[in-house]
SELOZA-683762 format. One record per residue (C-alpha): residue number from 1; residue in three letters; chain; x, y, z. Coordinates in steps of 0.001 Angstrom, whole numbers, plus 524288, in hexadecimal, padded with zeros to 5 digits. Layout:
% residues N
<n:NUM	res:ALA	chain:A	px:X	py:Y	pz:Z>
...
% end
This chain:
% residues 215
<n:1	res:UNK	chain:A	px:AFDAE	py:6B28F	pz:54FE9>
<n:2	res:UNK	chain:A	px:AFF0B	py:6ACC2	pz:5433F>
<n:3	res:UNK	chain:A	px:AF348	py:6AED3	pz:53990>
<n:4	res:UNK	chain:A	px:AF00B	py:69FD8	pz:53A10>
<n:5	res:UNK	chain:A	px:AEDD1	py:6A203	pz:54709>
<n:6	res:UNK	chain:A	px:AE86B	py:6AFFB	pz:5473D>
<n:7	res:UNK	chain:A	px:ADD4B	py:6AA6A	pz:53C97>
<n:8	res:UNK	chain:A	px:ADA3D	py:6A127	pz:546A3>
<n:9	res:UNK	chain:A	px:AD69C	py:6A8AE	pz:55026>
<n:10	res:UNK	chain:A	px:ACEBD	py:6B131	pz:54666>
<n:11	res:UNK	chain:A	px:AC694	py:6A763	pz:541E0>
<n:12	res:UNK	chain:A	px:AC2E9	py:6A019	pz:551F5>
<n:13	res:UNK	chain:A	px:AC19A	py:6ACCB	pz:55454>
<n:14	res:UNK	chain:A	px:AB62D	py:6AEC9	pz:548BB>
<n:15	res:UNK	chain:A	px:AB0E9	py:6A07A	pz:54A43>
<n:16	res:UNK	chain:A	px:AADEB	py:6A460	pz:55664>
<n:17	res:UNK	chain:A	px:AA8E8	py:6B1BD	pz:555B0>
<n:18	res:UNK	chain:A	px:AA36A	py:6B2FB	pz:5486A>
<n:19	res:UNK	chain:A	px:AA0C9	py:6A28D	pz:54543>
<n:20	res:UNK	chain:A	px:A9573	py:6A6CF	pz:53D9C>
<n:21	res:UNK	chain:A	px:A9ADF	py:6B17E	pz:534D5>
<n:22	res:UNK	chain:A	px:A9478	py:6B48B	pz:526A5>
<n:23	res:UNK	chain:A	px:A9055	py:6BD17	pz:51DEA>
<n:24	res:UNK	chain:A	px:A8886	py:6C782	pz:5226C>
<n:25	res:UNK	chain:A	px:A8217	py:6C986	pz:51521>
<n:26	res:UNK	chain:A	px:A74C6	py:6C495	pz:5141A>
<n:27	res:UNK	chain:A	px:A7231	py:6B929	pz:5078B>
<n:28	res:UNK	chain:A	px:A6A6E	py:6AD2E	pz:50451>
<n:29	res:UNK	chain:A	px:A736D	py:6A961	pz:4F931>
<n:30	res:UNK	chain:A	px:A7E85	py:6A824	pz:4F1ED>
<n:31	res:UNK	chain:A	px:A78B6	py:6B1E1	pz:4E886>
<n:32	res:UNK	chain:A	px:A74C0	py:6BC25	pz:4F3C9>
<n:33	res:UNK	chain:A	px:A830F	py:6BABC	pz:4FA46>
<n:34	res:UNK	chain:A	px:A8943	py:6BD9D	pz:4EE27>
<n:35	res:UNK	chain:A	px:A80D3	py:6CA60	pz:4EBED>
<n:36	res:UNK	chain:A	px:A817A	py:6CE9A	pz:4F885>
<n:37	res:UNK	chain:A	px:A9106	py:6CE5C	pz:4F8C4>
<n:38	res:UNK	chain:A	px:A904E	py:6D446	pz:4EBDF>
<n:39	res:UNK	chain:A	px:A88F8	py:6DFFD	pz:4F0D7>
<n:40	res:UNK	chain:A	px:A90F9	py:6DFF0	pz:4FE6F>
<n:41	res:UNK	chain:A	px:A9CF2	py:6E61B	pz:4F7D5>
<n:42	res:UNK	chain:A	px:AA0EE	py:6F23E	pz:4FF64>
<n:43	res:UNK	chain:A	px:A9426	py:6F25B	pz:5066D>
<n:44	res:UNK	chain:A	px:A9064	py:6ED2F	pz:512C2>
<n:45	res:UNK	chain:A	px:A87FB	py:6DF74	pz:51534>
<n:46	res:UNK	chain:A	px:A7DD5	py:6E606	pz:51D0F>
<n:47	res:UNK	chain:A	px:A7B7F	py:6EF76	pz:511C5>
<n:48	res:UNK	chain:A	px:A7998	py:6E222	pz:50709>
<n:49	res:UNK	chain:A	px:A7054	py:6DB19	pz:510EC>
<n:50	res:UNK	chain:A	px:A6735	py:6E70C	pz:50F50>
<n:51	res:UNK	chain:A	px:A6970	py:6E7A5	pz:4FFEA>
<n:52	res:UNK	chain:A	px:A690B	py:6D886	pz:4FBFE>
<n:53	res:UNK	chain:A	px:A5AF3	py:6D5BC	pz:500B9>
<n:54	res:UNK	chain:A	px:A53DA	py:6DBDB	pz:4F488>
<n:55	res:UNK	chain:A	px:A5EB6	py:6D9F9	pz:4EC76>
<n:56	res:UNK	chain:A	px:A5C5A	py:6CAAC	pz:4EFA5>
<n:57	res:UNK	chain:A	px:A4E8B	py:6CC46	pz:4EE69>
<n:58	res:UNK	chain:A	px:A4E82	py:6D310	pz:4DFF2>
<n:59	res:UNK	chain:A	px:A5873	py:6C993	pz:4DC6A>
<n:60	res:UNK	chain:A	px:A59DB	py:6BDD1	pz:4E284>
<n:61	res:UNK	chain:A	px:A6300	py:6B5A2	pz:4DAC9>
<n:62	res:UNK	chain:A	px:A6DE5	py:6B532	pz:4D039>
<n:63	res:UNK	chain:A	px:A639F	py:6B574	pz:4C3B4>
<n:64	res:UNK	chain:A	px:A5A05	py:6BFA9	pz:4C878>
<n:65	res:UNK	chain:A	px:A676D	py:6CA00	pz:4CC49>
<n:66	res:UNK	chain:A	px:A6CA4	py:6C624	pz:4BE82>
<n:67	res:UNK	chain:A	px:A600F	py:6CC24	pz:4B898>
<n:68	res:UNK	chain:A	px:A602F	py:6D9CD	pz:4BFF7>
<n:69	res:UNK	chain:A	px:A674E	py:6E509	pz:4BC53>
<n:70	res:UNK	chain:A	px:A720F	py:6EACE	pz:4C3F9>
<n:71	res:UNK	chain:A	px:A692D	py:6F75B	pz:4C59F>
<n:72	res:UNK	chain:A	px:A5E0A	py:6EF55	pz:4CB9F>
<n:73	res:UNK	chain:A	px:A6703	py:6E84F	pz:4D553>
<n:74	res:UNK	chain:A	px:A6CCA	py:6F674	pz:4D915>
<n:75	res:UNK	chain:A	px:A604D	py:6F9F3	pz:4DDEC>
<n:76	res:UNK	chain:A	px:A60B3	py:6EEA7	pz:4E647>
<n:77	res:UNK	chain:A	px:A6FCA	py:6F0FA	pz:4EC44>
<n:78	res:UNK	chain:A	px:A6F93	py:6FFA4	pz:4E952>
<n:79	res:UNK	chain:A	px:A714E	py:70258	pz:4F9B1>
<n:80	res:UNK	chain:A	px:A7F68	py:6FA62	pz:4F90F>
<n:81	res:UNK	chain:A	px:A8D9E	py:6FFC2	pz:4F5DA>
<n:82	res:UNK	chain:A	px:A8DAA	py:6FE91	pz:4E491>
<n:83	res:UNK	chain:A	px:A825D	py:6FA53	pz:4E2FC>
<n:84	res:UNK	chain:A	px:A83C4	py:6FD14	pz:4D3F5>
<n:85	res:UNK	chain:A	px:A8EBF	py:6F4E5	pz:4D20A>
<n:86	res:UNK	chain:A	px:A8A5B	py:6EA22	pz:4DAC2>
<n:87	res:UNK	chain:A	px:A7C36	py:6E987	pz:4D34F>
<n:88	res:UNK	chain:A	px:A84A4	py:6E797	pz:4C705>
<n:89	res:UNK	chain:A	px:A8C26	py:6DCD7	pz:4CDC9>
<n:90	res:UNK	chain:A	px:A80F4	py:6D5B6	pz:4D165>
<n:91	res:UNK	chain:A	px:A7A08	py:6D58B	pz:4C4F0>
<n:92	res:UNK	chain:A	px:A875C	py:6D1D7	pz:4BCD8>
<n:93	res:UNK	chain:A	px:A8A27	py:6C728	pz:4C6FA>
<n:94	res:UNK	chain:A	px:A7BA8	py:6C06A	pz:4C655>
<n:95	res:UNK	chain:A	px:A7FAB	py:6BDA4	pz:4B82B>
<n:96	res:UNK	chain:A	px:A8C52	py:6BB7F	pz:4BA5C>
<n:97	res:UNK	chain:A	px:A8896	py:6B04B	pz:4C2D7>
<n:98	res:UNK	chain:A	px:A7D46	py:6ABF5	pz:4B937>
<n:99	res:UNK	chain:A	px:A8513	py:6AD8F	pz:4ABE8>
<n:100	res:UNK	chain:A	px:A92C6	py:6A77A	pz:4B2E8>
<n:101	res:UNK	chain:A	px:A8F3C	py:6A012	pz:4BFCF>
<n:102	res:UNK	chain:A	px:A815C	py:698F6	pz:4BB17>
<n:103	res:UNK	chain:A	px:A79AB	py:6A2E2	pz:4C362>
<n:104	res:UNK	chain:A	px:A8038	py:69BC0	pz:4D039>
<n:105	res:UNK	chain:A	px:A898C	py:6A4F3	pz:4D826>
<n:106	res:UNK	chain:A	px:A97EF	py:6A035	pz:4D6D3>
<n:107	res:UNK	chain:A	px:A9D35	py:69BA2	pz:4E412>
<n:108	res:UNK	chain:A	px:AAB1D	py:69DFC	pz:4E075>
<n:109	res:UNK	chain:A	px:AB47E	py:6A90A	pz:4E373>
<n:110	res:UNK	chain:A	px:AB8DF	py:6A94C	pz:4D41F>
<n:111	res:UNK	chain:A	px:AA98C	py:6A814	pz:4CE43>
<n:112	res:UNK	chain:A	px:AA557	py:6B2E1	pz:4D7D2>
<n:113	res:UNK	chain:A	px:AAEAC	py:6BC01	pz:4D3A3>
<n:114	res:UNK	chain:A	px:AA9B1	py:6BB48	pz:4C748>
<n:115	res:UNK	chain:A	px:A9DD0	py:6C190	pz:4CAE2>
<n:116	res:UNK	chain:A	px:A9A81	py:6CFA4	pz:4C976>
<n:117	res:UNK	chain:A	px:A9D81	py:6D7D7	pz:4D580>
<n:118	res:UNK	chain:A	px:AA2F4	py:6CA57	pz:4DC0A>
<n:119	res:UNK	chain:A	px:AB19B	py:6CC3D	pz:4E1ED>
<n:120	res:UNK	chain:A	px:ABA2E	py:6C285	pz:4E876>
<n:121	res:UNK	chain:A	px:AB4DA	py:6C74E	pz:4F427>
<n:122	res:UNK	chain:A	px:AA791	py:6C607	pz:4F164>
<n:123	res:UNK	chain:A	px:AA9CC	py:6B6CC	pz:4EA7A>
<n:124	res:UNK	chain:A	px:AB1A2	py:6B3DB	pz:4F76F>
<n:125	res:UNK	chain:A	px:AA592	py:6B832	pz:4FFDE>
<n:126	res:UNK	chain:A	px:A9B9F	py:6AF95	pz:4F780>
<n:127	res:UNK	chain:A	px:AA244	py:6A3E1	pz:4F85E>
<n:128	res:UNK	chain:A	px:AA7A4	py:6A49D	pz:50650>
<n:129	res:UNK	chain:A	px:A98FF	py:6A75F	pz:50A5D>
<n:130	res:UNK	chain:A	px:A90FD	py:69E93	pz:5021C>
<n:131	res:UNK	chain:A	px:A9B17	py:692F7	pz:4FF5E>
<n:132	res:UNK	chain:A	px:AA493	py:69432	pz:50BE0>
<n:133	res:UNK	chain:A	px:AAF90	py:694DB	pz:502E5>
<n:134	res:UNK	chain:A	px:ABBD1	py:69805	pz:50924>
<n:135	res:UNK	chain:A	px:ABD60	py:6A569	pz:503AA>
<n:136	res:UNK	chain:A	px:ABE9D	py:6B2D8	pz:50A65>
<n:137	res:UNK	chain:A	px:AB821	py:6BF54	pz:50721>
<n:138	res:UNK	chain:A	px:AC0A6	py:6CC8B	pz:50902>
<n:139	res:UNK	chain:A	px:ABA0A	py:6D8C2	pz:50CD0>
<n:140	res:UNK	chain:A	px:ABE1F	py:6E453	pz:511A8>
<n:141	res:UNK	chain:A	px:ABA74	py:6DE12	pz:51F05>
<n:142	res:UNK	chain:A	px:AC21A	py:6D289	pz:51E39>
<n:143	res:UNK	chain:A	px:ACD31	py:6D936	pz:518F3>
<n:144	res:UNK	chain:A	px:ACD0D	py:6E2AD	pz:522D9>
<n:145	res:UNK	chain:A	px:ACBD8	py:6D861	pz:52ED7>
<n:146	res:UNK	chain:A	px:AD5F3	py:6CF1D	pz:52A18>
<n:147	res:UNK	chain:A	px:ADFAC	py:6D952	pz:528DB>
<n:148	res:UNK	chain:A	px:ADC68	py:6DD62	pz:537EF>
<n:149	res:UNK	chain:A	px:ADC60	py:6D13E	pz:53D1C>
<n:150	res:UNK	chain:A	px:AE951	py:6CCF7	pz:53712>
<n:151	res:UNK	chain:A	px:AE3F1	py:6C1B9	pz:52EBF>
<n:152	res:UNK	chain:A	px:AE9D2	py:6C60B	pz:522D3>
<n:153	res:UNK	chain:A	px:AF6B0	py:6CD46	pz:52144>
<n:154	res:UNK	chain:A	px:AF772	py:6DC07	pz:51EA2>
<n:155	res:UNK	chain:A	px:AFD64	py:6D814	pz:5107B>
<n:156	res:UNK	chain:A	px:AEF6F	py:6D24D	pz:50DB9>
<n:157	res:UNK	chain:A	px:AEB0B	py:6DED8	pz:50713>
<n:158	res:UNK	chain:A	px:AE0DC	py:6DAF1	pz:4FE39>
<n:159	res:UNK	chain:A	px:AD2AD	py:6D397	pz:4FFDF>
<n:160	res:UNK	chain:A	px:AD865	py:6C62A	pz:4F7E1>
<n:161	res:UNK	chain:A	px:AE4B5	py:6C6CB	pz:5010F>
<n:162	res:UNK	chain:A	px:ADD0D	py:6C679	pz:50C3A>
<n:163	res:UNK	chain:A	px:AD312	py:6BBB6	pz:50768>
<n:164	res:UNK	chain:A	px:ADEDC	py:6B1F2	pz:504DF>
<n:165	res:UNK	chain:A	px:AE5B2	py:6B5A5	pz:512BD>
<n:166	res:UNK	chain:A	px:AD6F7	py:6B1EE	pz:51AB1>
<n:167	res:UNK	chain:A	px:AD446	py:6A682	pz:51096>
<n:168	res:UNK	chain:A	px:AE257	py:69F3B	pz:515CF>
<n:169	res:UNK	chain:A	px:AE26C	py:6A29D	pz:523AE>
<n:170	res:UNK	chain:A	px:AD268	py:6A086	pz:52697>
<n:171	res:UNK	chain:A	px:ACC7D	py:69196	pz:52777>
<n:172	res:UNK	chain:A	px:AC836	py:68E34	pz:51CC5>
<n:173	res:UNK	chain:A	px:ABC96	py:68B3C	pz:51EFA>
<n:174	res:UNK	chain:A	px:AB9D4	py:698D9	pz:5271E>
<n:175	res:UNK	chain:A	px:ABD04	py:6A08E	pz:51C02>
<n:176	res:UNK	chain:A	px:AB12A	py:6A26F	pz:517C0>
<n:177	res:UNK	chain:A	px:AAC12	py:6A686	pz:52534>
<n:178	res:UNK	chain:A	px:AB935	py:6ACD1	pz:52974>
<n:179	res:UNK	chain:A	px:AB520	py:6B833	pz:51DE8>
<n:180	res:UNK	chain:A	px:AA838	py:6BC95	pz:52592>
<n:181	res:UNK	chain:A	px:AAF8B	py:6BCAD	pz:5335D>
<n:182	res:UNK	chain:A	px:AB978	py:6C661	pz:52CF1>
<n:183	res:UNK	chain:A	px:AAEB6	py:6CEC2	pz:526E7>
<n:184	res:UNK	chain:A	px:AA6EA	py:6CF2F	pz:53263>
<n:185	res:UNK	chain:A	px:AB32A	py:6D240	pz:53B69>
<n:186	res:UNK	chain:A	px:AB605	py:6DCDC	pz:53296>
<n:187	res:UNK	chain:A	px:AA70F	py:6E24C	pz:5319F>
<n:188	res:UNK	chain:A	px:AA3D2	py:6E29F	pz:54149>
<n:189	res:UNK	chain:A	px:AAF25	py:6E287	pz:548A9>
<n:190	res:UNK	chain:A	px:ABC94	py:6E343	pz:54005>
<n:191	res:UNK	chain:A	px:AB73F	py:6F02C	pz:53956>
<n:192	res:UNK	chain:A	px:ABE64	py:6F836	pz:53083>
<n:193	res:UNK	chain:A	px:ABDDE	py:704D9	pz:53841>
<n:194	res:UNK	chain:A	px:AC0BD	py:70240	pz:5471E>
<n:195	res:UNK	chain:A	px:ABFB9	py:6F5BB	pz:5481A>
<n:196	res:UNK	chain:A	px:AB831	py:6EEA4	pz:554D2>
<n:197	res:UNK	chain:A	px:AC428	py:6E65A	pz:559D4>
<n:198	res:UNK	chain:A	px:ABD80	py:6E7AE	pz:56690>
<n:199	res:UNK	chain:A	px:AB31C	py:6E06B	pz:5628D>
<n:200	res:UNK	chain:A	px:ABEFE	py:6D729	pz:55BB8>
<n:201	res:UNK	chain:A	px:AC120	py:6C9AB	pz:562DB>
<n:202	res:UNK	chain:A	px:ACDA9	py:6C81C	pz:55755>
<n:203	res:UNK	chain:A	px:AD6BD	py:6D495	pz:55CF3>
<n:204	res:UNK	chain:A	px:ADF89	py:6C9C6	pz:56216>
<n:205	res:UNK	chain:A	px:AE4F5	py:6C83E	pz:55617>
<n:206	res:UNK	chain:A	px:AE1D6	py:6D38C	pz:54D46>
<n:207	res:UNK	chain:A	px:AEC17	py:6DB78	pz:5465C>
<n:208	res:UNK	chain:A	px:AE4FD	py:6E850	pz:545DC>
<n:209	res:UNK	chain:A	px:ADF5F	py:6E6CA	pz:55433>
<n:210	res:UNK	chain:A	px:AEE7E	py:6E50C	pz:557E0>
<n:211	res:UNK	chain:A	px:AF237	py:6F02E	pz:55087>
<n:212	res:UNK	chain:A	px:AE83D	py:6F94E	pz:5565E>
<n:213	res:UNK	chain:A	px:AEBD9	py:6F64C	pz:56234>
<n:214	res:UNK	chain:A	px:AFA20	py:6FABB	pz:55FF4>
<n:215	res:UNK	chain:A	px:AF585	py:70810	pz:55A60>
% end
């Protein structure tokens, strides 16, 4: 099977299983996507649905977060993973995007980054969510999956390796929806730590299934 053909069958088989796919983070805006992704480093979604309700409420928008402190917004986010870094983060990036961006949230991948606590992972999120840009955010979950699945080679070693190897084989115009089928493969069923591929309708053509199987 040649990966033209094995990214094929990936995607029918996600347009027709998962059509719908998105993020499972809960926001209104621009502004509460960006904090909530911000805050969802190395901590689960679940765990920032329950946090960003009275951090939203205390400060709603870009001006009233660039007037707190970070050690008033750690009260808020004190129950997620670094909360005293990510406080900091949010404070510094409200005025980044004030003093830099006019108070309106960049929607590019090279503006984002320039934002406090903001990574190319986080920038590729905001802009494939909120603008359908063709870009593709690399967690640990995507990562892991496309390496199973044989979509990318075993060379592709690093998160931007991977991200250029799903950006040319994927439609373009599914990219931005082909990064929450990944994630979501890799949160229920693709796990980390004995993964459900009996629950998998892709063992047909995944590498690790096919190696398991010869063990």
């Amino acid at each position: 099977m040649t990966r033209n053909e094995k990214y094929k069958r990936v995607t029918d088989y996600f347009l027709e299983h998962a059509p719908a796919a998105e993020t499972e983070l809960l926001y209104d805006d621009p502004y509460q996507l960006l904090v909530a992704v911000v805050l969802s480093a190395q901590c689960t979604d679940k765990r920032v649905n329950q946090t960003t309700p009275s951090l939203f409420a205390a400060y709603p928008d870009i001006p009233s977060l660039a007037k707190a402190t970070p050690e008033e917004v750690f009260t808020l986010i004190k129950s997620i993973s670094y909360p005293n870094n990510k406080a900091k983060h949010l404070v510094a990036l409200a005025n980044k995007v004030i003093d830099d961006f006019g108070g309106s949230i960049p929607m590019t991948v090279e503006e984002l980054v320039q934002l406090p606590g903001v990574g190319r992972k986080t920038a590729n999120v905001i802009t494939s969510v909120i603008d359908r840009q063709p870009n593709m955010a690399v967690d640990t979950h995507v990562f892991r999956v496309s390496h199973r699945l044989g979509l990318v080679p075993a060379s592709a070693s690093t998160p931007l390796a991977v991200e250029k190897w799903l950006i040319k084989y994927f439609p373009e115009s599914l990219i931005h929806k082909a990064h929450h089928w990944l994630i979501l493969h890799g949160r229920y069923t693709c796990v980390a730590r004995s993964p459900r591929c009996e629950n998998c309708g892709l063992q047909s053509l995944c590498r690790h299934y096919a190696r398991q199987k010869k063990e």
